[in-house]
N, C-alpha and C positions, 0 to 999 in steps of 0.2 A: 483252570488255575488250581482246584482243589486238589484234582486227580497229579498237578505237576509235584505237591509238596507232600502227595502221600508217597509218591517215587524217591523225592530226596530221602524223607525222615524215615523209609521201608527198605531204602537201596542196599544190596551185598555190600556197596563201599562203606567205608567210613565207620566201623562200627565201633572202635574204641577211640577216637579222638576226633574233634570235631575241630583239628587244626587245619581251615584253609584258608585264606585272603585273598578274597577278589579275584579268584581263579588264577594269581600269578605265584601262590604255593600252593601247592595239592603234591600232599605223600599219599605215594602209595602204599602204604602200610596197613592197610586195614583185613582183614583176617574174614572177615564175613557179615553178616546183620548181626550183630545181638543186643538190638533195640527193645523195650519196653518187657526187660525181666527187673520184676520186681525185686525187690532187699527186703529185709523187714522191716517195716517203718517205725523208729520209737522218734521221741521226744528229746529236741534239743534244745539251746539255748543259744544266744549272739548273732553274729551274723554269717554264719557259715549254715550251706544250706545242707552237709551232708559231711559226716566224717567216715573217713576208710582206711581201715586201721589206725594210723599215724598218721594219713592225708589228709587236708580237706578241701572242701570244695567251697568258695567263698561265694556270698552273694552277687557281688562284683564281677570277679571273672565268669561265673556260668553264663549273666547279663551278657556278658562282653562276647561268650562262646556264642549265646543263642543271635546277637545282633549282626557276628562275621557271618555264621549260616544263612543270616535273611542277605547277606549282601552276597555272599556268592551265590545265592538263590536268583538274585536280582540281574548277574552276569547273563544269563539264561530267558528270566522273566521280567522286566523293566517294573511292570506292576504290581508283583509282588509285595503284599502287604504282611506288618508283625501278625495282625490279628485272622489272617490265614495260615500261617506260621502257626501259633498258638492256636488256634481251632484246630488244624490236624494232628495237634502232639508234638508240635516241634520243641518245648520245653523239656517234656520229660523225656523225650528223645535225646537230645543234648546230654542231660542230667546224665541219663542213663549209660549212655558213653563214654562221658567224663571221667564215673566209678566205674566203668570196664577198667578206660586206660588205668587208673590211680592202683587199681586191686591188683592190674593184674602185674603192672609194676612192681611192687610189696612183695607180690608173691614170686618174681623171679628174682627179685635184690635178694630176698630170703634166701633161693634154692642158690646164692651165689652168682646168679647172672649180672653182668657189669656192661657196659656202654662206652667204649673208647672217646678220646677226643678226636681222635683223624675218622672213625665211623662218623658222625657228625657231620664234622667237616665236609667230607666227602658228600654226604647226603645236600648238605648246603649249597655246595658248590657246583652239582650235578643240577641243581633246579635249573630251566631254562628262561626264564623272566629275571635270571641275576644275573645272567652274561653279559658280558663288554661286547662294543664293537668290532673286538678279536674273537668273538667268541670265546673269551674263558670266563673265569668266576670276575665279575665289579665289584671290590666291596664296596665301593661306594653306593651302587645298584641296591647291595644288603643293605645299606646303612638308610639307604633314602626311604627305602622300602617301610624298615621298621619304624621311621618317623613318622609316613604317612597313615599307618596303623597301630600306632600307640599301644607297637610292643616293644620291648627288650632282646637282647640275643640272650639274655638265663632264659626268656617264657620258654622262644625257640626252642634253645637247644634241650631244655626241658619237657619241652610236647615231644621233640625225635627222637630224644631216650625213650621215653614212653612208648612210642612208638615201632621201635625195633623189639624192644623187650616183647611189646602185645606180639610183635609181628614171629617171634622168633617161636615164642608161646604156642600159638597158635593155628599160625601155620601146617606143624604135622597133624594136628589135628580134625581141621578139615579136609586136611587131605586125604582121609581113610574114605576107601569106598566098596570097602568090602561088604555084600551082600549075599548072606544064604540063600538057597535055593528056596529053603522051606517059608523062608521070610516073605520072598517075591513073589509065592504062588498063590498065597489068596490075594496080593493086588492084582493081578495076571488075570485072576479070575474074573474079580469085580469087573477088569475094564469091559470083559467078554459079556457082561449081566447086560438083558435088552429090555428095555420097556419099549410098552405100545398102549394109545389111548387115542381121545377122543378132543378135539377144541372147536370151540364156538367162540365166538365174535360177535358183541352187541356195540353197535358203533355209536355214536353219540349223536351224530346226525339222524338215528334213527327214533328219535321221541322228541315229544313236544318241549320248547322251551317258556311256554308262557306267554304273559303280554310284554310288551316293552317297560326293560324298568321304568321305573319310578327315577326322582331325583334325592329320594331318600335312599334309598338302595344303593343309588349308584353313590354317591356321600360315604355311606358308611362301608361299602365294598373297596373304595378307593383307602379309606382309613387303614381297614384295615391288612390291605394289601401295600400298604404305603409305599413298600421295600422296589416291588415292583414299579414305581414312576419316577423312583428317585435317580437323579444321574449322578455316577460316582463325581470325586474330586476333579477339576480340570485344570488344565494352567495355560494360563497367558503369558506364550514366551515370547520373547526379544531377541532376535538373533541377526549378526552382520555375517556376510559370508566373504571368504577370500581366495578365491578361486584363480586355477592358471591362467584362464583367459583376462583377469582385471591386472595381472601383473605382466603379461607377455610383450609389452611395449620395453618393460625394461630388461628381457631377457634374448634384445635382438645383438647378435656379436658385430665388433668395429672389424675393418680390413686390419687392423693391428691386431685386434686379439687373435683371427685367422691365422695370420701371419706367425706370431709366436706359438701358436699349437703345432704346425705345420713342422718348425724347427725344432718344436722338443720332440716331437714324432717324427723326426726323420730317418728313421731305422723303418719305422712301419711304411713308411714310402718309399722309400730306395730301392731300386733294382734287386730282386733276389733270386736266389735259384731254392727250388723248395723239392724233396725228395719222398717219395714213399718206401716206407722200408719194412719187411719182412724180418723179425730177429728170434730167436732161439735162445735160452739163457740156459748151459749145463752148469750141474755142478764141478763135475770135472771132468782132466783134459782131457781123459781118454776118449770119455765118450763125445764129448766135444770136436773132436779130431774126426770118428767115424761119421760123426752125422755132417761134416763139412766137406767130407770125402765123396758122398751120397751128394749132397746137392751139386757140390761141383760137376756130378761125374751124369746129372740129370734129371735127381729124382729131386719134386717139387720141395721145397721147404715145410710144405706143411704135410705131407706124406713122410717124409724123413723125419719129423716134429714127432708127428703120431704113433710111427712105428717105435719110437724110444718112449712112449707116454705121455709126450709131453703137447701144447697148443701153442704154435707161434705167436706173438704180437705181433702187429702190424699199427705201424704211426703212418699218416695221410700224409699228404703235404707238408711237413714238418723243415724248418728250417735250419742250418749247418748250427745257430746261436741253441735252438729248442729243444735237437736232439743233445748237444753237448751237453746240458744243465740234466737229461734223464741219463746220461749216460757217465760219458767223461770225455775231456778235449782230443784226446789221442783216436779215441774208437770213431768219431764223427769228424776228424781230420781223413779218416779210412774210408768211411762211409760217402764225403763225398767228391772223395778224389777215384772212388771207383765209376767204372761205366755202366748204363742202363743194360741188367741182369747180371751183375757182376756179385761176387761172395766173397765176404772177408771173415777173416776171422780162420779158427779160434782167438778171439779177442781179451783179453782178461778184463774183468769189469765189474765193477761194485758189488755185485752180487752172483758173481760167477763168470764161466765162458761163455761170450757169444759168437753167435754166428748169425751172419745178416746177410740177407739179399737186396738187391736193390732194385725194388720192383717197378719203377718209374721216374722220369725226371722231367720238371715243369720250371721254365723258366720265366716266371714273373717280372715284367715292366712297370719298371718306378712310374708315380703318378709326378706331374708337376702340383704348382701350389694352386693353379685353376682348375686341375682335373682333382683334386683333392679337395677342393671347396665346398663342395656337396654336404659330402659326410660330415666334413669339419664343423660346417655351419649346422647341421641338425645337432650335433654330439654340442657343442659350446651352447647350442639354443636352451638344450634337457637340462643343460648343468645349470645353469644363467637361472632358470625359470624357477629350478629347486631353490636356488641361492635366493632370490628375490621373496617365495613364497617363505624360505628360512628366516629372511633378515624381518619381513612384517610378521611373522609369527614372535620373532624375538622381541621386536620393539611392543607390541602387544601383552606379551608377557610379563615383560619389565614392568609398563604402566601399570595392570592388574597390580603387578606385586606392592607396587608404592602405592597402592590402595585407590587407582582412577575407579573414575565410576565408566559404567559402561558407552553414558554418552561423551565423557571427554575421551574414549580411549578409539569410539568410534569418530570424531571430528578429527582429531590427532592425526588419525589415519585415511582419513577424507573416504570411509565407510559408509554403504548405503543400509542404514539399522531397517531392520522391517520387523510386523507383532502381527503373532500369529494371533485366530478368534482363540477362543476358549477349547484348549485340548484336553482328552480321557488321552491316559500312559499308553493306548496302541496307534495315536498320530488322529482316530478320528476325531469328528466333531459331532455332537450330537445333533445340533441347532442343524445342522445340513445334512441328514445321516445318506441322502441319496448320493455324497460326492465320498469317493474314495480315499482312505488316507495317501499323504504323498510320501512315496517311497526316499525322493529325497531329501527329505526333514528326520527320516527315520532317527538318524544317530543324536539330531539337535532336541527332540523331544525324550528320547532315554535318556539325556545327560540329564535336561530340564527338571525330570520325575524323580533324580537323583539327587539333586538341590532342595535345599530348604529354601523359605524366602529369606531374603535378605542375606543371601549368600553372596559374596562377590560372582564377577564373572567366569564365565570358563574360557579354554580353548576344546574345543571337537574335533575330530577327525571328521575328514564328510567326504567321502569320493575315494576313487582311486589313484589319483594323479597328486595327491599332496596337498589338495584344498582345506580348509577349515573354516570351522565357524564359532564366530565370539558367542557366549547364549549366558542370558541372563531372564531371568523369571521376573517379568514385569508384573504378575498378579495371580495369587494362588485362588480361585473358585474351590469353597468347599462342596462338598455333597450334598444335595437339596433333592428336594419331593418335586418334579412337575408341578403346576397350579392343575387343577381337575379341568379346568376350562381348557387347558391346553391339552388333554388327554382326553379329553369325553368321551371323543368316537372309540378310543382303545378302551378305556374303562367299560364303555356298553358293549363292546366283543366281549372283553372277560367275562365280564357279569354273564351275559349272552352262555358265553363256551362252559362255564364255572355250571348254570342251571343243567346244561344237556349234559355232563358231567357228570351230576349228581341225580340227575334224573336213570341216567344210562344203568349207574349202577345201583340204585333200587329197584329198577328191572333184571339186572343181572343175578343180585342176591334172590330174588322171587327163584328163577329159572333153580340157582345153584340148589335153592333150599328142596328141590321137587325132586333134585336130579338125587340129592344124597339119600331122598329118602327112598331110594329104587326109581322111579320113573326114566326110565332111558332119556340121554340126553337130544337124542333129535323129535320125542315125542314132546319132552318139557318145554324145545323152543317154539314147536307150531303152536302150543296151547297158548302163547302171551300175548297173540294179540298183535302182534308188529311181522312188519315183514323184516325179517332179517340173515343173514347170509346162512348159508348150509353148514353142518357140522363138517369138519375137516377132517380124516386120520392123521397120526403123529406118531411114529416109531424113531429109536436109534439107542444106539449103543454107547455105553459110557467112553468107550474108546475115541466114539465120532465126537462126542464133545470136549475131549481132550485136543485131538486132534486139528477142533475148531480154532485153537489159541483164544479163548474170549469172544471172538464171533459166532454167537450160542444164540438161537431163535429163545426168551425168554420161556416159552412157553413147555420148550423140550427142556431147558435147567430145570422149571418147577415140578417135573416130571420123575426126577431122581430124587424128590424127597418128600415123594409124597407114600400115602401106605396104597396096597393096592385095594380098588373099587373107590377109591374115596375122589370126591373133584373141590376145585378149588376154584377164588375166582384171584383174577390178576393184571393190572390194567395192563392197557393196551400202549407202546411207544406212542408220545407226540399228544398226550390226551388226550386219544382217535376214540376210546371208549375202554370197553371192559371185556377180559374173556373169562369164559370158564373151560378149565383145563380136568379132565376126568382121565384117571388112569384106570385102563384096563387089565391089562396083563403084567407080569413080570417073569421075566424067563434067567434064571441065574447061570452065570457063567461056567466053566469048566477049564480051565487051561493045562489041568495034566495032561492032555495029550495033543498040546501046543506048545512047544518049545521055542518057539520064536517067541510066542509072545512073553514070557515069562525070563528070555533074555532081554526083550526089550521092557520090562516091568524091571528086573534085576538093573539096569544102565538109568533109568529114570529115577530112581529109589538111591542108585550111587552118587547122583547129579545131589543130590540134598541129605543127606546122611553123615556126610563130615560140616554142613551147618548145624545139624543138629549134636553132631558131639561136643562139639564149639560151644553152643549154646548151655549145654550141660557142664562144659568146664569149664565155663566161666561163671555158670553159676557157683558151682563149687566153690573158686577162686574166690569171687563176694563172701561167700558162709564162712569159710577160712580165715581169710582177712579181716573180714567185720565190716558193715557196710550199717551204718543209723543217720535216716535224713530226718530234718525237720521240715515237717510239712506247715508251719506257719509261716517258716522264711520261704519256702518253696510261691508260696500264696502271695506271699508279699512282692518276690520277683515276676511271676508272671502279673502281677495288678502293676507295677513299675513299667514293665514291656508295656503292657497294653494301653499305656498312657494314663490311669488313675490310681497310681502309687497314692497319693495324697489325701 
């Protein structure tokens, strides 16, 4: 979870506006990271947490920027919490964005840059979470939107000015990627630099742990490890479900409704003749003419196509009504009154001459209303089933809205309500941790964790077929400590694992403290007394730990920063124990007379080099502008978030 919000609050995206909702507006306008560059900080006064130039940033809306963050966080993460939010920086992150956007705003209204209203617009109406059922811009979509997130269209179209301006800013300047040679060659170098040493391993299992704690040890060990027994928040939800299967009694069709699908689809069953056709479209007649001459005269259509540059279409089984509406009533009057391999045209045609051949004909038998009852009855069942699951979704909806409580809205609807045990935000249970979460409650416990108590109920989505489910939060568990008694046996492992631990490494520090003072390191381990594994060798190149993407043996990272002959000590993954890591050698690179590398050092350097001009003209842009936050109001907003404003 910690590593998910150091990815948000550290992402290329987003770097001057922290305008998104719930993942159904996300502009793409953001120019690169330039998170956490400082301003100078002086002293202010009221409730604005930062003035920028003429701008400012109010206590209120930052609040309101940092809480949309935790919720589009939550699209992602269901458990995401403020106070992991705020432990990784997401305040000043926010903050720090906000006066990107504001400064750098200032600063292009100044150089004369301005913001159209149809740029806007356009940007508005291009979102796809605002489309109609036509697929184009709903205002109403907009309008429903911005009530539900208690914004305005000024914040709007006020965050997308900003936005274009950063974007417009910005833009060429990340995008410089020009790299000196002379720049590239000492990183080129570096990657080519090799160390080589020496690592030992003292396991934990390899020393004594003592007697069995005591019941004061384990008391005060459980105290003070308290974090470790505590189960997070959980909730007791309440959910009815409404699935295709409880409504498909009433989505079976009468012989009447049959009957009248049958008569309004009586084109689609009527006897037809359906054609494949090969066409040609010239621009003109001339050429039109010769390449009709060619096929007539034998040579395929799509050879004669080709040798003009062009690639025929070809329609399937296409009917006299389907090809008309692509074409026009005259050309598909021609088309199929010709015979099988026959050539019409030069044809004049919507978008030029055609020429068609007619490469097949299929003569299709109308169904009756019995041979047609099949399909009829599955297509009315699909529709029938939707409608039904639409119409208890609707009458649902309505009750909710007139404020039913969840059990009149489940009676109403002669719903089978069920209460989950006590849930943590990823579906498990603690109380049973050997049974799996169920995959399908997934969507009914993310909604759950997004509810406060005493929130009315919702509707969910749940399945793929159109199901839903009512969910209401019958009882929020907060976070509580284990009783010790219910932990004992785990409390005396800890204790247990905690002693050999710490045992492991006051033998490792012995070893470390022999090795630095000269004693080679495989002489310092036989001298201790323990039987413990062999020294290992350790060589590689800074190239190969690049290379690694972050899958980096710890012991080869603490290896490039160490000095040489010096060893270190550095635990082991998983509390396994303790190593000590001794470098031996250092062997420094050379890439002058490696040219690949040094292009490939030059392409990696270009990858990040327009971030950091970015970075640099945005600073600028703040000095320019003027950027003064109050850090008492800043204090005051994050104690607000974190729930002890008061």
């Amino acid at each position: 979870m910690l590593s998910f919000f150091r990815r948000i609050i550290n992402s290329k995206a987003g770097i001057v506006v922290t305008f998104i909702v719930l993942g159904v507006i996300a502009l793409a306008f953001a120019a690169g990271d330039i998170t956490g560059m400082g301003g100078g900080a002086m002293t202010l006064s009221g409730d604005n947490v930062a003035t920028v130039g003429g701008g400012k940033v109010g206590a209120a809306e930052l609040r309101s920027r940092v809480q949309t963050e935790l919720q589009a966080a939550r699209q992602q993460q269901p458990a995401a919490t403020m106070e992991q939010l705020l432990a990784q920086g997401g305040l000043q992150s926010v903050l720090d964005r906000t006066i990107n956007g504001i400064a750098l705003e200032e600063f292009g209204r100044d150089q004369g840059m301005v913001v159209s209203k149809r740029s806007i617009d356009g940007v508005i109406a291009s979102i796809p979470g605002l489309r109609g059922p036509n697929g184009q811009f709903d205002p109403a979509n907009y309008q429903r939107l911005l009530a539900d997130q208690k914004l305005t269209d000024a914040q709007v179209r006020t965050d997308i000015a900003r936005d274009i301006i950063a974007q417009q800013l910005m833009l060429p300047t990340q995008g410089a990627t020009q790299v000196p040679m002379k720049v590239a060659l000492p990183y080129a170098s570096l990657l080519l630099e090799k160390r080589s040493g020496q690592v030992a391993f003292i396991p934990a299992k390899a020393v004594d742990t003592g007697a069995a704690p005591t019941d004061v040890e384990l008391q005060a060990f459980y105290r003070r490890n308290i974090a470790r027994y505590t189960v997070p928040e959980r909730r007791i939800i309440r959910y009815a479900l409404v699935s295709p299967d409880q409504v498909k009694a009433r989505a079976v069709p009468t012989d009447a409704e049959v009957a009248a699908a049958y008569r309004q689809q009586a084109p689609r069953f009527a006897a037809a003749e359906k054609r494949t056709i090969s066409q040609v479209v010239i621009a003109d007649q001339a050429g039109a003419n010769t390449l009709a001459a060619k096929v007539k005269g034998g040579t395929s259509i799509a050879d004669a196509a080709r040798a003009a540059g062009l690639e025929p279409a070809v329609q399937s089984g296409v009917t006299k009504q389907a090809y008309a509406a692509a074409s026009t009533a005259g050309i598909a009057d021609a088309a199929f009154a010709a015979q099988q391999g026959g050539v019409i045209g030069p044809v004049r045609g919507p978008l030029g001459w055609i020429v068609a051949r007619i490469e097949g004909i299929e003569q299709v038998a109308g169904k009756t209303l019995e041979q047609a009852r099949p399909e009829l009855v599955n297509e009315l069942t699909k529709q029938k089933l939707q409608q039904a699951l639409s119409d208890v979704h609707d009458k649902l909806d309505d009750a909710l809205a007139k404020n039913a409580t969840f059990d009149e809205a489940v009676a109403d609807q002669k719903l089978a309500a069920q209460t989950t045990p006590a849930l943590l935000a990823d579906g498990g249970n603690p109380d049973a941790p050997a049974g799996a979460a169920d995959p399908a409650i997934t969507p009914i416990v993310a909604a759950a964790f997004q509810m406060a108590e005493g929130d009315p109920a919702q509707l969910v989505p749940v399945g793929s077929e159109g199901g839903f489910a009512m969910v209401a939060i019958g009882r929020v568990v907060g976070a509580a400590p284990r009783p010790l008694a219910q932990v004992r046996d785990r409390v005396v492992a800890d204790v247990t694992a905690d002693r050999a631990r710490a045992a492991a490494r006051r033998l490792a520090s012995d070893i470390l403290a022999k090795v630095n003072k000269g004693t080679p390191l495989a002489q310092a381990l036989a001298s201790s007394g323990r039987t413990l594994p062999p020294v290992q060798p350790a060589s590689a190149t800074r190239a190969q730990l690049t290379s690694a993407q972050g899958d980096v043996q710890p012991a080869l990272a603490l290896m490039f920063s160490m000095a040489k002959g010096n060893a270190k000590l550095l635990e082991a993954p998983n509390n396994a124990g303790w190593m000590i890591v001794k470098l031996d050698t250092i062997i420094p690179g050379n890439a002058a007379g490696t040219p690949e590398a040094v292009a490939g050092a030059r392409g990696s350097i270009a990858r990040i080099v327009g971030r950091e001009y970015a970075e640099q003209f945005a600073r600028a842009v703040r000095i320019a502008v003027g950027v003064k936050t109050d850090a008492a109001a800043l204090a005051k907003v994050r104690a607000d978030l974190a729930g002890n404003g008061n």
